[in-house]
PAKE-488272 format. One record per residue (C-alpha): chain; residue in three letters; x, y, z. Coordinates in steps of 0.05 Angstrom, whole numbers, plus 32768, in hexadecimal, padded with zeros to 4 digits. Layout:
BEGIN
{c A | r ALA | x X | y Y | z Z}
...
//
This chain:
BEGIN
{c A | r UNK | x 80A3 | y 81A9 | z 80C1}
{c A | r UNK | x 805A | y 8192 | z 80A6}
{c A | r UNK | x 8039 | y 8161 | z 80DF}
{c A | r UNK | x 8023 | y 811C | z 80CD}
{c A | r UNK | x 7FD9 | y 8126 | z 80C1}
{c A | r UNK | x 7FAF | y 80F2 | z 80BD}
{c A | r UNK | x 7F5E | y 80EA | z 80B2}
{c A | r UNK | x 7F35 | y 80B7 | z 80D0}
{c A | r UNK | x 7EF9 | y 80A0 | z 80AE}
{c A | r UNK | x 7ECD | y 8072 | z 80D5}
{c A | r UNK | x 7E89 | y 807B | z 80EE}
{c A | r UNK | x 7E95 | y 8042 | z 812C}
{c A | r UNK | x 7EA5 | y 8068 | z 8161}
{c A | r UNK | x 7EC6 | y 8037 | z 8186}
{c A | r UNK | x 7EF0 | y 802B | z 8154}
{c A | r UNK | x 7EF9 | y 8074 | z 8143}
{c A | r UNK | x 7F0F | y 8084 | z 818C}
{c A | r UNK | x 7F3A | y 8055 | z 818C}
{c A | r UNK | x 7F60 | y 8061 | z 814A}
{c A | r UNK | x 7F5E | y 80A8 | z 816D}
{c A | r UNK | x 7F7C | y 809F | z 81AA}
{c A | r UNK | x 7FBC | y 8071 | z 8193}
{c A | r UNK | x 7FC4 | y 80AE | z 815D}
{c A | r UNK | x 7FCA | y 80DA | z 8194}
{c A | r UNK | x 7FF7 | y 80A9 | z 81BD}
{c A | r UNK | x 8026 | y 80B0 | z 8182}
{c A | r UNK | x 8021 | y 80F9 | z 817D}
{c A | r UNK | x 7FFF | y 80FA | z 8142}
{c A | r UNK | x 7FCA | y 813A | z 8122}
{c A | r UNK | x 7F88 | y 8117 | z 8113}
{c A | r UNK | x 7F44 | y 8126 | z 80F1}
{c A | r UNK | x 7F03 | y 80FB | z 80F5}
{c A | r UNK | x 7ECD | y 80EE | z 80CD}
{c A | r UNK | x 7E8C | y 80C0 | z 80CB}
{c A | r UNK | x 7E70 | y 80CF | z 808C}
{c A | r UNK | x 7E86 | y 80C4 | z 8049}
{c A | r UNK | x 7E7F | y 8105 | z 802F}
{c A | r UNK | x 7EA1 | y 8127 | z 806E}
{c A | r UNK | x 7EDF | y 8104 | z 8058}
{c A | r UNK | x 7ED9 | y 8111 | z 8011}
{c A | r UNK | x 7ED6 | y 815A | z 802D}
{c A | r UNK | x 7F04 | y 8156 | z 8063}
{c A | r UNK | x 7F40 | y 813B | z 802C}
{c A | r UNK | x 7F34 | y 816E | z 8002}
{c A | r UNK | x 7F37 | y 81AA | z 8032}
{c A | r UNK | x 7F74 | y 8185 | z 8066}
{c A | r UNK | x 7F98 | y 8161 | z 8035}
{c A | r UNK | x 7FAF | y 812C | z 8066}
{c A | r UNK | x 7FE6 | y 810D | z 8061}
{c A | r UNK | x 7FC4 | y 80C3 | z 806C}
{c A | r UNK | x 7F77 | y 80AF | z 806E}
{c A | r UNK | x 7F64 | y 8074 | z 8093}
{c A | r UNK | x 7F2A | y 805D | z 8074}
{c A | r UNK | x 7EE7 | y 8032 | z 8093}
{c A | r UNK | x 7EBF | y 8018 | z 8054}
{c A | r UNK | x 7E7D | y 800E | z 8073}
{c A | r UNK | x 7E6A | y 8054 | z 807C}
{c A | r UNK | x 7E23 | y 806F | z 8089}
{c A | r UNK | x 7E18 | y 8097 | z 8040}
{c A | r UNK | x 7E42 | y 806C | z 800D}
{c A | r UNK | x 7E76 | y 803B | z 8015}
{c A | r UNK | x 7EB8 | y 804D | z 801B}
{c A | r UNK | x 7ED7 | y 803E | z 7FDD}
{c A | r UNK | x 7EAD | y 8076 | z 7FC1}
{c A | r UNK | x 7EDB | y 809F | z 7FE2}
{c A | r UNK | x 7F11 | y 8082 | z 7FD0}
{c A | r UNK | x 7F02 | y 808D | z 7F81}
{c A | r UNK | x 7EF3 | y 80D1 | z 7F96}
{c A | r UNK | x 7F3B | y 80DF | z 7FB8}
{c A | r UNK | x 7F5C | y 80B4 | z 7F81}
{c A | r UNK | x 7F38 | y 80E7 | z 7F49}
{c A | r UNK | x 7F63 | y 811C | z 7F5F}
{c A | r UNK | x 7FA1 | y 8105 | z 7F9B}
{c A | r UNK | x 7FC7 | y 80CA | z 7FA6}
{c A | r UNK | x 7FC1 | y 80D0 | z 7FF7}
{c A | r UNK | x 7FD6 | y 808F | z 801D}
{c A | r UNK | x 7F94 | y 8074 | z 8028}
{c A | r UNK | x 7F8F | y 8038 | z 8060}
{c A | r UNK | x 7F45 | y 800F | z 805E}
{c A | r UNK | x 7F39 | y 7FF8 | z 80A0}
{c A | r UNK | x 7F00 | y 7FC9 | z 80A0}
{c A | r UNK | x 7ED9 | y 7F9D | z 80B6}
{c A | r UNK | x 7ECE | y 7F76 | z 8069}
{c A | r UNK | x 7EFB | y 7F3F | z 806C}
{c A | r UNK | x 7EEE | y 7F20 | z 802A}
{c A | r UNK | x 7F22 | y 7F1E | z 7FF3}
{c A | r UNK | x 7EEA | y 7F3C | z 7FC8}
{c A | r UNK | x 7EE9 | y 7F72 | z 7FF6}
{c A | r UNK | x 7F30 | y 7F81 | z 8000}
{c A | r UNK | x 7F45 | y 7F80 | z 7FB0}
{c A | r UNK | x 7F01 | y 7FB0 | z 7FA3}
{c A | r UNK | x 7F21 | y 7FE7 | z 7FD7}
{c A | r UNK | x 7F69 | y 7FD8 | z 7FC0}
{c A | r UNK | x 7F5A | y 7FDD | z 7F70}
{c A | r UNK | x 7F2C | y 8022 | z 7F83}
{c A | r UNK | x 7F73 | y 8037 | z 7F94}
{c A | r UNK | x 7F7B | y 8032 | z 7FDD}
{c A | r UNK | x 7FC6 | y 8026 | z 7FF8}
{c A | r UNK | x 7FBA | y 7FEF | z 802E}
{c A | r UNK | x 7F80 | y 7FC1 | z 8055}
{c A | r UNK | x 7F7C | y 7FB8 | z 8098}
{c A | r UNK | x 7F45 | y 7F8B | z 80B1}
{c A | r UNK | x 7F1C | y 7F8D | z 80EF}
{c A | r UNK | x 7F31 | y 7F85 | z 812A}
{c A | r UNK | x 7F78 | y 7F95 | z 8125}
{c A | r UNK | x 7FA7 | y 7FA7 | z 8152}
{c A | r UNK | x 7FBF | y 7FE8 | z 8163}
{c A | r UNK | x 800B | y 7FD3 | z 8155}
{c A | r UNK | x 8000 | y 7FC9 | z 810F}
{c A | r UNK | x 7FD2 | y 7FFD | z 80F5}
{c A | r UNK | x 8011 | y 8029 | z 8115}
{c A | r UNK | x 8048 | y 7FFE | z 80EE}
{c A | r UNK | x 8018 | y 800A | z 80B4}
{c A | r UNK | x 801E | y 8055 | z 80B8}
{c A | r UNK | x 8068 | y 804C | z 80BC}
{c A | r UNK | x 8067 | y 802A | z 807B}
{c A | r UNK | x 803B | y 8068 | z 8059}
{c A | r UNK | x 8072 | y 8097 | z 8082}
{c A | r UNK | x 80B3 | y 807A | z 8069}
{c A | r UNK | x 8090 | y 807B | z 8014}
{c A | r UNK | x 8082 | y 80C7 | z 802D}
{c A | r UNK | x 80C1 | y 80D9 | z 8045}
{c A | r UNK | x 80EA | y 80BF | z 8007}
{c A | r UNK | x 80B6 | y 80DE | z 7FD2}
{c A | r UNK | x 80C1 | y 811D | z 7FEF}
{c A | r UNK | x 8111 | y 8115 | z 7FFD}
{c A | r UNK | x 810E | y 8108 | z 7FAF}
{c A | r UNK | x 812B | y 80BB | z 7FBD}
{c A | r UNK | x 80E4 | y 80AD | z 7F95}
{c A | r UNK | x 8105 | y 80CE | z 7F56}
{c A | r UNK | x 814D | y 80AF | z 7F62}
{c A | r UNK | x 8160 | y 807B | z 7F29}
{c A | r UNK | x 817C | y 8054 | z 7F64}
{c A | r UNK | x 814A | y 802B | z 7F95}
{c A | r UNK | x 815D | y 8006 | z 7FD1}
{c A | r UNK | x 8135 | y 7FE4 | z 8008}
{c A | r UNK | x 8168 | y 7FB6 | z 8034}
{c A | r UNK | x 8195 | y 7F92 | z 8010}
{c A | r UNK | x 8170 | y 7F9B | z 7FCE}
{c A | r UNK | x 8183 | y 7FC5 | z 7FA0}
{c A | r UNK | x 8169 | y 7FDF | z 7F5C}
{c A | r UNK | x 8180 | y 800E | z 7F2D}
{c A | r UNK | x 8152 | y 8022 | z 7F00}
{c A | r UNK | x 817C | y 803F | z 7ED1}
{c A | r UNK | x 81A7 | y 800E | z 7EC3}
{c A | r UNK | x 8174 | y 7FD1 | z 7ED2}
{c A | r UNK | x 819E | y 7FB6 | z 7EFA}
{c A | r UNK | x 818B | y 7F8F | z 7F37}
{c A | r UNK | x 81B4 | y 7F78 | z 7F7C}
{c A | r UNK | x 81AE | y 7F5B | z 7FB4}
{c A | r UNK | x 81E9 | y 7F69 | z 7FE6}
{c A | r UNK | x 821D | y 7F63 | z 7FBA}
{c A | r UNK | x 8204 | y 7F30 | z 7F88}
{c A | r UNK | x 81E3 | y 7F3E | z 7F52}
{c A | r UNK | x 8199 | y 7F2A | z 7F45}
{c A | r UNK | x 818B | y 7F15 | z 7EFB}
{c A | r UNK | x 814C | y 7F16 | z 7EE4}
{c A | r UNK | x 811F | y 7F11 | z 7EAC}
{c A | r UNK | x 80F8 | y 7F52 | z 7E8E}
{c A | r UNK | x 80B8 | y 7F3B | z 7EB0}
{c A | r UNK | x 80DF | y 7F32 | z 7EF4}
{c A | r UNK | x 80FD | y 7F70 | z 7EEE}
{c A | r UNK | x 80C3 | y 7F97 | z 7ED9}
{c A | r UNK | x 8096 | y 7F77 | z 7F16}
{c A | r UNK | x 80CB | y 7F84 | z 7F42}
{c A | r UNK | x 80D9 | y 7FCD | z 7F2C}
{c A | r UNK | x 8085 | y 7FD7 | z 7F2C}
{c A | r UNK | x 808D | y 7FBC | z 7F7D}
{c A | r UNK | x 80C0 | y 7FE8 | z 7F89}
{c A | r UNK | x 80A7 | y 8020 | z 7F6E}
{c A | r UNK | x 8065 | y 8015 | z 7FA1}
{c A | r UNK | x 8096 | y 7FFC | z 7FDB}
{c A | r UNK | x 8064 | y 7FEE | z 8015}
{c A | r UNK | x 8023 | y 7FF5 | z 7FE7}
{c A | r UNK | x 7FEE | y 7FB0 | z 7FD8}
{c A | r UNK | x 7FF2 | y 7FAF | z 7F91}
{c A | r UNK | x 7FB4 | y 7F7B | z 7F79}
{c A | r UNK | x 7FC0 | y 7F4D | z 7F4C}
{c A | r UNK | x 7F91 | y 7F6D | z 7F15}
{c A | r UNK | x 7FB7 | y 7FAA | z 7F1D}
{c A | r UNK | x 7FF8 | y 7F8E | z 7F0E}
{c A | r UNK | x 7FE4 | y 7F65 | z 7EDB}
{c A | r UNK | x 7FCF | y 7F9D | z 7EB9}
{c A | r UNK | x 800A | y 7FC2 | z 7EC7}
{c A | r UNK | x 803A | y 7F87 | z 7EAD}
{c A | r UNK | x 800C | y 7F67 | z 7E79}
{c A | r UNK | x 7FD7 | y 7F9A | z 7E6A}
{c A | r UNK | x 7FA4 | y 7F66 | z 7E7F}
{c A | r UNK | x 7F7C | y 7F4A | z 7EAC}
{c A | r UNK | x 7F6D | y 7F0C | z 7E8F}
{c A | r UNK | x 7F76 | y 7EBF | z 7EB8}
{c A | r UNK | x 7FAD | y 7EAE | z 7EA1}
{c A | r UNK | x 7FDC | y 7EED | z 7EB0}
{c A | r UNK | x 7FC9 | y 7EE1 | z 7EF2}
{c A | r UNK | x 7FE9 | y 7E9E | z 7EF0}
{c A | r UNK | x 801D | y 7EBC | z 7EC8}
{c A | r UNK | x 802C | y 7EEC | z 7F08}
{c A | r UNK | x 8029 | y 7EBD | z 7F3A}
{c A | r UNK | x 8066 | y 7E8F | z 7F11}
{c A | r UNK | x 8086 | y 7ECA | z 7F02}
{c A | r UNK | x 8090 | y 7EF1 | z 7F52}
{c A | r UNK | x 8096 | y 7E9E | z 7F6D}
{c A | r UNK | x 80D1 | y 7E99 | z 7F46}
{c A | r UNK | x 80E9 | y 7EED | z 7F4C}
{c A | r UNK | x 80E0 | y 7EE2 | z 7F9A}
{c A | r UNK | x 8106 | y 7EA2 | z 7F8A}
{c A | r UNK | x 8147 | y 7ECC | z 7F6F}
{c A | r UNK | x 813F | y 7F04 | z 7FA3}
{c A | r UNK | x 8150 | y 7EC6 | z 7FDE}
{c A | r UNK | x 810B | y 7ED9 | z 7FFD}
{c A | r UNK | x 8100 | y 7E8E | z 8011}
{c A | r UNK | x 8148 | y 7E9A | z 8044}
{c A | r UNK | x 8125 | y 7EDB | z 805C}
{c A | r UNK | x 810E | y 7EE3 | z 809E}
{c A | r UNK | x 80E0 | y 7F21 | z 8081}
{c A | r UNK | x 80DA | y 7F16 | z 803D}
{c A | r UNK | x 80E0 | y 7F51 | z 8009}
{c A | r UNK | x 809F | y 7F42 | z 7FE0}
{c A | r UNK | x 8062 | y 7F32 | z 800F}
{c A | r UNK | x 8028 | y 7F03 | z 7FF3}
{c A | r UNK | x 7FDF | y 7F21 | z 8003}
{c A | r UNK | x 7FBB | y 7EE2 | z 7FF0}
{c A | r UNK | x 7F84 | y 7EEF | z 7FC9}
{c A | r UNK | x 7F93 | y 7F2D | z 7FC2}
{c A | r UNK | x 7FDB | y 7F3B | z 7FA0}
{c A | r UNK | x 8021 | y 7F52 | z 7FB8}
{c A | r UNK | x 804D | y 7F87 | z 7FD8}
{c A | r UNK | x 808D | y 7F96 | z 7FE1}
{c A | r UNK | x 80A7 | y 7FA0 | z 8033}
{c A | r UNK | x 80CE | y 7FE2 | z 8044}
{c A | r UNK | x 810D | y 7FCA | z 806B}
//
């Protein structure tokens, strides 16, 4: 079986040591990198499973690379940086990068964030990504038949419901911006649609009983846009 590889991008080398050393306190196979064009390179050549991404490199910032893995793989790329502004965060996540972690962070959840990217892995390549049948907890959705339950009750919704919900599903654990799923839903980008969203998931998250959750399914990035939780 194919070890977890993962490449780590970041030209702080206190930081990169010690995004090193809890990778190898988890037993994970790691590359580094400090320059942007090393880990264009490196992706290309290792094909790592996961990049963990600093934006502020010393050649070009790091969304560059990003476009440049996004022209040709659809990796699991993490930004881990410093930038803390919204601004910041929806330019890395629209440039097609998976998840944002900002600086400092601790160790426990950049690891539950690599879960996350392990558990989308492991059911793209058991094929569950192709099944007509998704479930995550209690929730369940069948594609096929557009049908939607939670437990044993069954969840109806309207077609923009069900086709934000099936969009969050289908990127279970990715920060989807809400440009990106405006466009996805409305083929916009426009003002408006983004008020349109927001109505729309208040009242999906409304139907799904996320308000009794003690972990809700659909997690608000404010500012930025929504995800869905893997249970």
């Amino acid at each position: 079986m194919k070890q977890f590889q993962i490449l780590i991008v970041e030209d702080d080398q206190s930081v990169r040591n010690l995004i090193s050393v809890t990778l190898k306190v988890h037993g994970y196979t790691y590359t580094t990198a400090v320059r942007a064009a090393d880990a264009v390179m490196l992706s290309t050549s290792l094909k790592p499973d996961l990049v963990l991404l600093d934006l502020g490199l010393p050649d070009t910032d790091g969304t560059e690379v990003i476009r440049s893995i996004r022209s040709w793989s659809n990796m699991p790329i993490i930004v881990i940086s410093a930038r803390s502004d919204d601004a910041d965060k929806i330019a890395a996540l629209d440039a097609g990068a998976d998840d944002y972690l900002t600086k400092p962070f601790s160790t426990d959840e950049l690891m539950a964030r690599i879960r996350v990217v392990q558990r989308r892995l492991s059911l793209l390549q058991s094929g569950s990504g192709e099944s007509d049948v998704f479930r995550n907890g209690d929730l369940l959705v069948d594609y096929k038949a557009a049908l939607v339950k939670c437990g044993d009750t069954e969840v109806h919704l309207t077609l923009t419901e069900y086709k934000l919900l099936k969009l969050l599903s289908l990127n279970v654990g990715k920060v989807l911006t809400y440009s990106s799923i405006v466009k996805e839903i409305w083929g916009g980008s426009v003002e408006t649609d983004i008020v349109s969203l927001r109505v729309h998931m208040a009242t999906l998250r409304k139907k799904l009983g996320d308000v009794a959750r003690e972990e809700p399914l659909i997690r608000t990035h404010v500012g930025i846009g929504y995800s869905m939780n893997r249970y």
